[in-house]
C-alpha positions as CSV (number, residue, x, y, z in Angstrom):
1,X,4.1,1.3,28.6
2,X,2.6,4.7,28.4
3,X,5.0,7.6,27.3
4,X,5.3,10.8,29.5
5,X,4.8,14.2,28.5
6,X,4.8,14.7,24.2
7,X,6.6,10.9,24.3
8,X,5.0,8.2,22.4
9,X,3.8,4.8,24.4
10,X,5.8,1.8,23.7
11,X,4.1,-1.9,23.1
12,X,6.4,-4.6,25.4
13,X,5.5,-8.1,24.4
14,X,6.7,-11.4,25.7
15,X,6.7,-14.6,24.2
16,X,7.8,-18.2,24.9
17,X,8.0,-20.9,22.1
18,X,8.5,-24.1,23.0
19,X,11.0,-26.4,21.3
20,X,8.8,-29.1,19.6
21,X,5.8,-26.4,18.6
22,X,4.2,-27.0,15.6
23,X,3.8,-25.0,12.9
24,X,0.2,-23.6,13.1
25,X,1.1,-22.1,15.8
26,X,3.7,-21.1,14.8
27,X,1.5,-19.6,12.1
28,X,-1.1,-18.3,14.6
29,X,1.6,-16.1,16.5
30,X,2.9,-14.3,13.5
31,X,-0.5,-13.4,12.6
32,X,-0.5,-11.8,15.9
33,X,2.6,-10.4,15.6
34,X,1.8,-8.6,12.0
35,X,-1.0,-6.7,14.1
36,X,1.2,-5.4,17.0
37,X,3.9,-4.1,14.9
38,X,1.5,-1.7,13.8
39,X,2.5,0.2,16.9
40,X,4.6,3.0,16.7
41,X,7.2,1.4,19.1
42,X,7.0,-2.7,20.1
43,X,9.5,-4.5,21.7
44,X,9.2,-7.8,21.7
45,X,11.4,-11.0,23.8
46,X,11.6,-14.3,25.1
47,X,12.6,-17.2,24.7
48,X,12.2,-18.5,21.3
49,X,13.7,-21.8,20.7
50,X,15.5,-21.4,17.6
51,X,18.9,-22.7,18.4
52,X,19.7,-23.2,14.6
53,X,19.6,-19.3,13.3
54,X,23.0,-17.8,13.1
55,X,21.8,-14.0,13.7
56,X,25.4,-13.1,12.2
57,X,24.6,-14.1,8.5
58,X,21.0,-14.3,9.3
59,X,20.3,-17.9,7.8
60,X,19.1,-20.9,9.8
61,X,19.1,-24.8,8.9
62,X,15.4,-25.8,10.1
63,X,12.2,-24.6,8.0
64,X,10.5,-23.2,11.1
65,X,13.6,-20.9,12.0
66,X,13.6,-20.3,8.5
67,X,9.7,-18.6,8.8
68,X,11.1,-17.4,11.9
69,X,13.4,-15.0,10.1
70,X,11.1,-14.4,7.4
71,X,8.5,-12.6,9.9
72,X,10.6,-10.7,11.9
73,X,12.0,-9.4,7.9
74,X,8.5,-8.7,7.3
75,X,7.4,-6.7,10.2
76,X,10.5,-4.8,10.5
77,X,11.9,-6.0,13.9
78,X,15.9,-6.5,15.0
79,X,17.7,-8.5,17.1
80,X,19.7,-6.8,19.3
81,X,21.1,-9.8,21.3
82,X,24.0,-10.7,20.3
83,X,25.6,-13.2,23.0
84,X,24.9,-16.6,23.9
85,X,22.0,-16.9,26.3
86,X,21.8,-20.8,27.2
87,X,24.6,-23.5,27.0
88,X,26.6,-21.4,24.5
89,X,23.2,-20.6,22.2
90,X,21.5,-18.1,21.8
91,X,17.8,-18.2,22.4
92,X,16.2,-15.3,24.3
93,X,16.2,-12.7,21.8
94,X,15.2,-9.0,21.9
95,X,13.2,-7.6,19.3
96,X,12.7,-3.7,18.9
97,X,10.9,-2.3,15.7
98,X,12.6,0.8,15.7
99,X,15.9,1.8,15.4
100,X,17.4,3.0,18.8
101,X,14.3,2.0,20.8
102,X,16.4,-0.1,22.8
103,X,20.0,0.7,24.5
104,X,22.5,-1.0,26.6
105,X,21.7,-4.6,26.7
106,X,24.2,-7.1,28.7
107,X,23.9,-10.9,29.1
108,X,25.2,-12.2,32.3
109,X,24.1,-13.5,35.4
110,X,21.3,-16.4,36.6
111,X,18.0,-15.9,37.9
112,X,17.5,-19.1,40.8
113,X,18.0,-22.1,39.3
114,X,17.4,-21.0,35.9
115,X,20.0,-22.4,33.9
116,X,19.5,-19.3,31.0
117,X,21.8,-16.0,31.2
118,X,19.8,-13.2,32.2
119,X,19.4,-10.2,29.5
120,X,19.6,-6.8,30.8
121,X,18.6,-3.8,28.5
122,X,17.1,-0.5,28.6
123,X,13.6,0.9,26.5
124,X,15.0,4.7,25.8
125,X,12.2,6.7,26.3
126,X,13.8,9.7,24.8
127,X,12.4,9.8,21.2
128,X,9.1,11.8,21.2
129,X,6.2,10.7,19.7
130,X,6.2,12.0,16.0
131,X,4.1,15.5,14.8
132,X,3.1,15.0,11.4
133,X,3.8,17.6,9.1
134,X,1.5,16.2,6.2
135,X,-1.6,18.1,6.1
136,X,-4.7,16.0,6.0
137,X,-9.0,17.1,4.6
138,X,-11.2,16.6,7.6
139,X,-14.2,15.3,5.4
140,X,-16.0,15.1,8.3
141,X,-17.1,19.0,7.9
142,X,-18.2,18.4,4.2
143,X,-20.9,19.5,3.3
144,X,-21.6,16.8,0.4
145,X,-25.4,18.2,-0.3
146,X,-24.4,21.3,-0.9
147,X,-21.6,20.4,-3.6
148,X,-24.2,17.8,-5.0
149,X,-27.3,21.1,-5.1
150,X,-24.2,23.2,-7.0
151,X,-22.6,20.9,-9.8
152,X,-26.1,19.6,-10.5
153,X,-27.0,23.3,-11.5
154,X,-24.1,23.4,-14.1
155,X,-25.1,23.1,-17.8
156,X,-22.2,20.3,-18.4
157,X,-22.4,19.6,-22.0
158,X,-22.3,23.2,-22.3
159,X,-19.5,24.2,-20.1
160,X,-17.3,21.8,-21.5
161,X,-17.5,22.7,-25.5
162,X,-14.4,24.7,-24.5
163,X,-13.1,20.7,-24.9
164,X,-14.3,19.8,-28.8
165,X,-13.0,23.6,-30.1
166,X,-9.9,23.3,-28.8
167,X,-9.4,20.0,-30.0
168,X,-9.8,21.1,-33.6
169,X,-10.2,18.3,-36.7
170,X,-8.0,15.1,-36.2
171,X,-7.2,12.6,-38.4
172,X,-9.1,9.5,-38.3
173,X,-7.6,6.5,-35.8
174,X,-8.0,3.3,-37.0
175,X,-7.0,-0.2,-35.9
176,X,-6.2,-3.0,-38.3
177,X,-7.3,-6.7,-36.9
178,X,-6.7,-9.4,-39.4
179,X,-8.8,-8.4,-42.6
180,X,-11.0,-5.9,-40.7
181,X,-10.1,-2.0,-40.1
182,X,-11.8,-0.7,-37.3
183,X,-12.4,3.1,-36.9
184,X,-12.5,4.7,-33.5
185,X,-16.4,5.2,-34.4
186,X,-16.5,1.1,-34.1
187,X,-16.0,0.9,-30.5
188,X,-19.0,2.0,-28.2
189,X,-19.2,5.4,-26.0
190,X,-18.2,5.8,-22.6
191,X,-21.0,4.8,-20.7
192,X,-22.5,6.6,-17.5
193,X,-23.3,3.9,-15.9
194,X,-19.8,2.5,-16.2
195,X,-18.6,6.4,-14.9
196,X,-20.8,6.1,-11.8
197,X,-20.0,2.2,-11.4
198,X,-16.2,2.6,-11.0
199,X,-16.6,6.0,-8.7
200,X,-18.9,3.9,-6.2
201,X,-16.0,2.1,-6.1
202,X,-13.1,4.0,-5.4
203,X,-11.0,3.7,-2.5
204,X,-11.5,6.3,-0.3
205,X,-7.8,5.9,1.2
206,X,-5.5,6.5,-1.9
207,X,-3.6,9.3,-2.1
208,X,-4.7,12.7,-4.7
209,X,-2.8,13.2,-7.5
210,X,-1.2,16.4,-9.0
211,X,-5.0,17.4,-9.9
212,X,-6.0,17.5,-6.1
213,X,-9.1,15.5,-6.8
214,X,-9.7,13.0,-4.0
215,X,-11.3,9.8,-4.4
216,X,-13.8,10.5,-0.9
217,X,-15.1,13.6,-3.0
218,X,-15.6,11.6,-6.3
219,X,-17.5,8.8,-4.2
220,X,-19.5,11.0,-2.4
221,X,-20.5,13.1,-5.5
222,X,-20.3,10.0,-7.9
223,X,-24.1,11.1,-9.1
224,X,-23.1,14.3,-10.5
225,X,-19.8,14.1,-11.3
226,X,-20.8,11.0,-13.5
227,X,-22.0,13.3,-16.7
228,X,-19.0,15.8,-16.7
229,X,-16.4,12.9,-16.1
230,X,-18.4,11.0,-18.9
231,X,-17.7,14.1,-21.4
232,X,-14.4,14.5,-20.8
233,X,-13.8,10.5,-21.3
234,X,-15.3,10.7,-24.6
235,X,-13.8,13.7,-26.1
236,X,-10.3,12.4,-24.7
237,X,-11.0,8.8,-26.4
238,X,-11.9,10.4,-29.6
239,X,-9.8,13.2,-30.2
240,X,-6.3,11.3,-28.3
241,X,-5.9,13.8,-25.9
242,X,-5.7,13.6,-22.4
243,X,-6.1,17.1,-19.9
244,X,-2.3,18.0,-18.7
245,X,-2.5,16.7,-15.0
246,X,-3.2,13.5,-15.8
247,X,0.0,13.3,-18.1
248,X,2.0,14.2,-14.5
249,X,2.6,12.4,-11.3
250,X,3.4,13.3,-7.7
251,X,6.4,10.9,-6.8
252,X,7.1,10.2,-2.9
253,X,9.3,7.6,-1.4
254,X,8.1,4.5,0.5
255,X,10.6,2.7,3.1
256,X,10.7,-0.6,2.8
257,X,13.2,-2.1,5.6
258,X,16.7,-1.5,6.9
259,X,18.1,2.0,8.2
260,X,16.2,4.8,7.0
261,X,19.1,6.8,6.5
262,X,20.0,5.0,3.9
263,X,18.4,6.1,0.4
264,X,18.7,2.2,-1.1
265,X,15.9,1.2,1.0
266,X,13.6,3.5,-0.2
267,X,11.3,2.7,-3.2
268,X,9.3,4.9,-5.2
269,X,5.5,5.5,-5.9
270,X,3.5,7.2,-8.6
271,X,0.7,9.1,-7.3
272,X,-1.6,10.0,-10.3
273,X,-4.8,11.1,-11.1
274,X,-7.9,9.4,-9.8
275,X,-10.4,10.6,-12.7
276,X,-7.1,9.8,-15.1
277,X,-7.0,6.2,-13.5
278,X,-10.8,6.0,-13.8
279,X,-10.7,6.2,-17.4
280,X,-7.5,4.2,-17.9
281,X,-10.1,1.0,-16.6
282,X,-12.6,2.1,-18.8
283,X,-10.4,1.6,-21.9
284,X,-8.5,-1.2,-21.1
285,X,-12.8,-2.8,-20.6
286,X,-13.3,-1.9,-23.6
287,X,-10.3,-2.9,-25.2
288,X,-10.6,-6.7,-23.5
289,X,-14.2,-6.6,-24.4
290,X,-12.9,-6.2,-28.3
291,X,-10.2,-8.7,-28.2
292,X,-12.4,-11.4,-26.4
293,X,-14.7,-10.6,-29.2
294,X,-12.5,-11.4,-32.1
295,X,-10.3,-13.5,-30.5
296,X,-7.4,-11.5,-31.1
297,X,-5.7,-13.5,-28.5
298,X,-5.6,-17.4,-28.6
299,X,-7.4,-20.2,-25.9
300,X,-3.2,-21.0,-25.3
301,X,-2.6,-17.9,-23.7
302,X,-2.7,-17.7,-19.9
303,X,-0.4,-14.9,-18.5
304,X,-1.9,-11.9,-17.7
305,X,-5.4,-13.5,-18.4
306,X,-8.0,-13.1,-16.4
307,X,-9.7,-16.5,-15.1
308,X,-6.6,-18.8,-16.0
């Protein structure tokens, strides 16, 4: 249904399960469903067939209702129905995503010789589609040669010296395994080819940090921005210190389900640094690299270990 004016289109969908449908479909028609609650607005009804569920305490007998429930949880959809529809159950259901999409809804009546109560309600076409206020880089203006020409031209290993004065002398880090000690001077630089490995990688769609630095810029520049990323890895492995932003993180709430006015069904997310992150994988390869190597941990182990 297309919305008028600045009002956002609403998805109407309508379904009818028969009783004795097996699973993979059932299967097959939530996999559809997970894609059309995408939409900004979906309701969704019919006849359903799941005489079992009590909508009241939201529980059911059968597996299949059970699933039932599950995936309307998971793709945030309610119930609005809430009298019996058919012999004094209630199986044509109406299923809105959003909260106050859908408005006066009655069950009374028969259509011909239908023996199932008719359900009347109204799609409120009041809410207006949503202005985001979140400001968003249009990389498709970039002009990624000309940031590639100019940070090749830096002198990196000199412009970053600032980094090894004003770390000063530090004690020596060591690390005691069995009989051995290790010094930090053990365990191997930070490779550029590891640098430029893990930014050809980076997900372009993660969120910046409190740096600013976005992971589309460090793909697209992941040539040059290998070496001065690859300094300041090294001089923060070896002298312990890590640069201030990367020690801080932007923290924004994610809703999960429920009524959005209500802050319990909110979770939070860390938004940190991209470069910071980058290096966080490059130690933690080198550290399993070490421990594989002298079997610090033993062939019983199997949580949190990769391949088992």
């Amino acid at each position: 249904m297309k919305g008028q004016a600045n009002m956002g289109d609403t998805v109407v969908g309508v379904y009818y399960r028969p009783p004795d449908q097996e699973e993979e479909v059932d299967e097959a028609f939530y996999r559809q469903l997970e894609v059309a609650s995408r939409s900004q607005a979906l309701v969704l009804m019919g006849d359903f067939n799941h005489p079992d569920i009590c909508w009241k305490s939201n529980t059911a007998k059968h597996a299949q209702s059970r699933r039932f429930l599950q995936s309307i949880d998971d793709n945030f959809l309610t119930q609005v129905v809430e009298d019996p529809t058919r012999r004094g159950m209630l199986l044509d259901l109406v299923l809105p995503n959003k909260e106050g999409l859908v408005g006066d809804v009655k069950v009374g009546g028969s259509l011909g010789c239908n023996d199932h109560e008719m359900v009347e309600f109204r799609i409120l076409h009041g809410r207006s589609r949503a202005i985001s206020r979140i400001k968003t880089l249009d990389f498709r203006r970039a002009n990624f040669g000309l940031f590639k020409d100019l940070l090749g031209r830096i002198p990196w290993v000199r412009a970053l010296e600032v980094l090894t004065a004003k770390a000063g002398p530090q004690e020596t880090q060591t690390l005691e395994v069995g009989e051995k000690v290790l010094q930090k001077e053990d365990f191997p630089l930070v490779e550029e080819d590891r640098v430029r490995e893990h930014l050809g990688k980076l997900d372009i769609h993660k969120s910046t940090g409190p740096d600013g630095m976005h992971p589309r810029v460090l793909r697209e520049l992941a040539d040059v921005m290998t070496r001065p990323l690859s300094i300041v890895f090294e001089r923060s492995w070896r002298t312990g210190e890590v640069p201030e932003d990367w020690r801080k993180a932007n923290v924004t709430l994610v809703f999960k389900k429920g009524k959005k006015e209500d802050p319990g069904n909110y979770r939070p997310v860390n938004l940190t640094s991209i470069p910071g992150k980058v290096m966080e994988q490059l130690i933690l390869g080198v550290i399993n690299k070490h421990v594989e190597k002298v079997v610090v941990i033993g062939s019983g182990q199997h949580g949190f270990t990769k391949g088992k």
